[in-house]
N, C-alpha and C positions, 0 to 999 in steps of 0.2 A: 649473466647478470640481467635480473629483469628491465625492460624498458619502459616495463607503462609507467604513466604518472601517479603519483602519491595520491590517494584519495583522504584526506582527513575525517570528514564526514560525510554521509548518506543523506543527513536531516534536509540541509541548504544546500546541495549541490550546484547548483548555478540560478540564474535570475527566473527561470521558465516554470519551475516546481520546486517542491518540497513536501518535507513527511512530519505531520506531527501526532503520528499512533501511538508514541509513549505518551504522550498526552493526553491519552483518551478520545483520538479524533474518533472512531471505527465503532466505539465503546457506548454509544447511544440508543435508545429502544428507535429510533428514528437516525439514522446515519448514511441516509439517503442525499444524493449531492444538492440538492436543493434545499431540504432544512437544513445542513452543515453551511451550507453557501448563505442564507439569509441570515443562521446565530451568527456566524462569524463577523457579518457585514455590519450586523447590528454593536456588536460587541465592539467591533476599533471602531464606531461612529462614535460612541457610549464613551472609551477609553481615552479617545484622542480630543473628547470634547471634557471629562472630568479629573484625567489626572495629569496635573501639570508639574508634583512634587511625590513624592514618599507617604506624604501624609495623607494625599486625595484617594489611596487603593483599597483603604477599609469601604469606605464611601461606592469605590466601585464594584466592591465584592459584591457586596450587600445588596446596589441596584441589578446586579445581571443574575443571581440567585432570585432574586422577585423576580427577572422577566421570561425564565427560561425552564422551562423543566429537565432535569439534570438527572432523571432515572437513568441507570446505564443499565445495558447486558449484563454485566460481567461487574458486582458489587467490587472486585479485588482491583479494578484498574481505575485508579480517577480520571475522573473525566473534571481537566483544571480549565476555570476560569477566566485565566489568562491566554489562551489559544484564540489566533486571531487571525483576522488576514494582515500579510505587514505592507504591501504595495496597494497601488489606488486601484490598479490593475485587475488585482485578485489573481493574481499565479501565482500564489506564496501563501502560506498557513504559514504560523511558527508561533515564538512566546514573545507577547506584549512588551512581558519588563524586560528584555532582551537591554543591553546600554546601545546597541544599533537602532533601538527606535524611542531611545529615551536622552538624545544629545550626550551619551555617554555616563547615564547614569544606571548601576547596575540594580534591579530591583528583585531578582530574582529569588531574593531572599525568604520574602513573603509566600512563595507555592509552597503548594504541598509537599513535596522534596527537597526544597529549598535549593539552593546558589547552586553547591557541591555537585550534588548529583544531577541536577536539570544541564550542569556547562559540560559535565564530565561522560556521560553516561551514552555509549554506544550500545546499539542493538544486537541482538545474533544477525540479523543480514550481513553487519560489517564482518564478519568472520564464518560463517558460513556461506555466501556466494561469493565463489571465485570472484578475484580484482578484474578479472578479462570479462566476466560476464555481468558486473558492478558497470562497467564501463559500455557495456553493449545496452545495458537497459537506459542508462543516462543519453543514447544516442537514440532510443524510440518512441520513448515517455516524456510530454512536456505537457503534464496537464496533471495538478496538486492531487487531483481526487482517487484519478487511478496510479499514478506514479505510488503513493502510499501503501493503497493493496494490494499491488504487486511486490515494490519491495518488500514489506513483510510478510509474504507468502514465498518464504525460499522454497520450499516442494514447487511449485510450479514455475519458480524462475529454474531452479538449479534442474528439474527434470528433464524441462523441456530444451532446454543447450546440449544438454547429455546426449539426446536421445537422437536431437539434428548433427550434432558432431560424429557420432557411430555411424550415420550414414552419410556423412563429408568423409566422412577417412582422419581428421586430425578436429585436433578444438578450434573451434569459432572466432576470429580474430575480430576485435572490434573496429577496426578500421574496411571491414566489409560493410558497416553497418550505413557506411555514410551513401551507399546504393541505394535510393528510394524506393527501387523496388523490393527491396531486400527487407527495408526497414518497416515500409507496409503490411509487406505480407505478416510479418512477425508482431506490427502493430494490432492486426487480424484477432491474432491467439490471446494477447492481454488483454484485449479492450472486451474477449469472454469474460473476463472478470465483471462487467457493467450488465448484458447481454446474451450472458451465456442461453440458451432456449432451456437444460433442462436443470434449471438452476431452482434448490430448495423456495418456496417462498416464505418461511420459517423464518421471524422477526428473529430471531434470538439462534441464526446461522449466520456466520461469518466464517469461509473458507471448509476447511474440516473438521471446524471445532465447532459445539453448540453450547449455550449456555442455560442454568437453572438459576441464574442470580449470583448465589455462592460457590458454585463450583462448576466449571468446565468440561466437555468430553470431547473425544475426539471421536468423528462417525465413522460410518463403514456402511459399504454397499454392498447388499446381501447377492453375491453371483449362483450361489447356492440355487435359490429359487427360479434362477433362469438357467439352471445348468449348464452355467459357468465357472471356468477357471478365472482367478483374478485377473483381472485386465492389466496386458504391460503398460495400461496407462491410468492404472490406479489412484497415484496419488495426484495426478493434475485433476482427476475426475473429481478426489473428493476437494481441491482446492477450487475449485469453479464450484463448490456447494449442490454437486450432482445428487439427483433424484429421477431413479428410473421406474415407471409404470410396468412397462416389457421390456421383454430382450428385443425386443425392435430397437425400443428409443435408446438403447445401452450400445446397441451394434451401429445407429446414425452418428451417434456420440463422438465415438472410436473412430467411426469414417472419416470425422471432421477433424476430429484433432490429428490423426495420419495424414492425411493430404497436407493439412498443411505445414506437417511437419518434411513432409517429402518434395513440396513444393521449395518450402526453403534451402533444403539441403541441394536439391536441384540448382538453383540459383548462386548458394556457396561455391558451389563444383566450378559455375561458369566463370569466377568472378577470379577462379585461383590462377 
C-alpha cells in the first residue's frame, strides 16, 4: 500500500506557487515573466478595486479588454481574463472569481468554461507524472513562473527522473529531495527552462510545440544533417525549445544535460 500523501491538485499546491496554463497563462505573443507579472498586477489592482458584487464583472471585463492586448499563440486556448495574482506577495497566479478570494462568493460562472469545468478540470500532468515525481517537483519549484512550465512539460519532468533513476539503480524517492544539494543541482536542469543557451527564440515556441495561430506542431531536430543518430536526450532537448547551429552546439547540449544528470544520481547513490 502506497504511503505518499494524496495530492488532489497540481493547480494550488501550497502557498509558494501555482499553475494557471489552462487558463492561458503560457498562451500570449508575449509570455515572458515580466509582461505576465505586470498584466497580472494590474488585473487584481483593477479587480479588487471594481468588483465588489456579481454585477461589477461585466464592468471589469470590458475595462482589462481595453487595457491589454489578448493576441495569444495558439487561437484554440483562451487566454481568461480573470487570471490573477491571488496574494499581495505575488507567489500565486489562479482565478479572480475563485469564492476563496471573493468572501465566499462563487463567480466562476461567468469564464469562458464556466463554474463546471474551471472547479473540475485536472491536466495530463495529474496523470501522467508519477505521484513520487509530482511530489519531487513540489519540493524544488517555488516560483509561479517556472513551477507552470515545467509542470506541463511531462517529457522533461518524466524524462529526466527516468533517466537519473537507471543510473541510481531504483526510482527517486522524494524525500531525498529535502538534501539542498540535491534539490539544487536538480533546480540547475528546470530553471533550463528560463535559461536554456540554445533555446529557439521563435515568439510562437513554447516547449516542443510551435504555433501558426490555428494550429499546432510538434518540432524535431534535424540529427540527419550533423550525422547523427537521435539523441537519448531527445525529448528534454525539444522541451527546452533546442535549436542547433552545429554538431558542436548539439554535443555541448548533451554534455550538459549528462553531467548533470550524473551529478544527481551521484548524489542519490550517496544519500541511500
Amino acid at each position: 500500500m502506497s504511503t505518499l500523501p494524496e495530492i488532489l491538485v497540481l493547480c494550488q499546491p501550497d502557498p509558494g506557487k501555482s499553475c494557471g496554463a489552462c487558463c492561458g497563462l503560457y498562451n500570449y505573443v508575449d509570455s515572458s515573466r515580466g509582461a505576465l507579472a505586470a498584466r497580472f498586477r494590474a488585473r487584481t489592482k483593477r479587480y479588487r478595486a471594481m468588483v465588489h458584487s456579481p454585477g461589477d464583472l461585466a464592468r471589469y471585463a470590458q475595462a482589462t479588454f481595453a487595457a491589454e492586448d489578448f493576441t495569444p499563440r495558439y487561437e484554440v486556448i483562451y487566454c481568461c481574463e480573470y487570471l490573477g495574482f491571488l496574494d499581495d506577495d505575488e507567489r500565486k497566479v489562479g482565478c479572480l472569481l475563485h469564492p476563496m478570494q471573493n468572501n465566499g462568493t462563487d463567480m466562476r460562472g461567468v469564464s469562458f468554461y464556466g463554474q463546471e469545468v474551471c472547479a473540475g478540470h485536472l491536466c495530463p500532468s495529474h496523470h501522467f507524472i508519477p505521484r513520487s515525481q509530482q511530489l519531487i517537483l513540489l519540493k524544488i519549484i517555488d516560483d509561479w513562473y517556472l513551477y507552470g512550465l515545467c509542470l506541463t512539460d511531462i517529457d522533461l519532468v518524466v524524462t529526466y527522473f527516468r533517466l537519473s533513476a537507471d543510473l541510481v539503480g531504483q526510482e527517486l524517492k522524494p524525500a531525498y529531495f529535502d538534501d539542498p544539494q540535491l534539490k539544487a543541482l536538480a533546480l540547475v536542469y528546470f530553471k533550463w527552462k528560463l535559461n536554456w543557451p540554445f533555446r529557439s527564440e521563435e515568439t510562437n515556441r513554447l516547449g516542443k510545440y510551435y504555433f501558426d495561430g490555428s494550429q499546432y506542431m510538434i518540432s524535431h531536430i534535424d540529427y540527419e544533417k550533423f550525422g547523427r543518430e537521435i539523441s537519448p536526450f531527445n525529448s528534454i532537448l525539444l522541451s527546452l525549445s533546442s535549436e542547433f547551429k552545429t554538431a558542436r552546439e548539439l554535443e555541448k547540449a548533451e554534455g550538459m544535460i549528462s553531467a548533470n544528470i550524473d551529478a544527481l544520481a551521484r548524489r542519490c547513490r550517496a544519500l541511500l
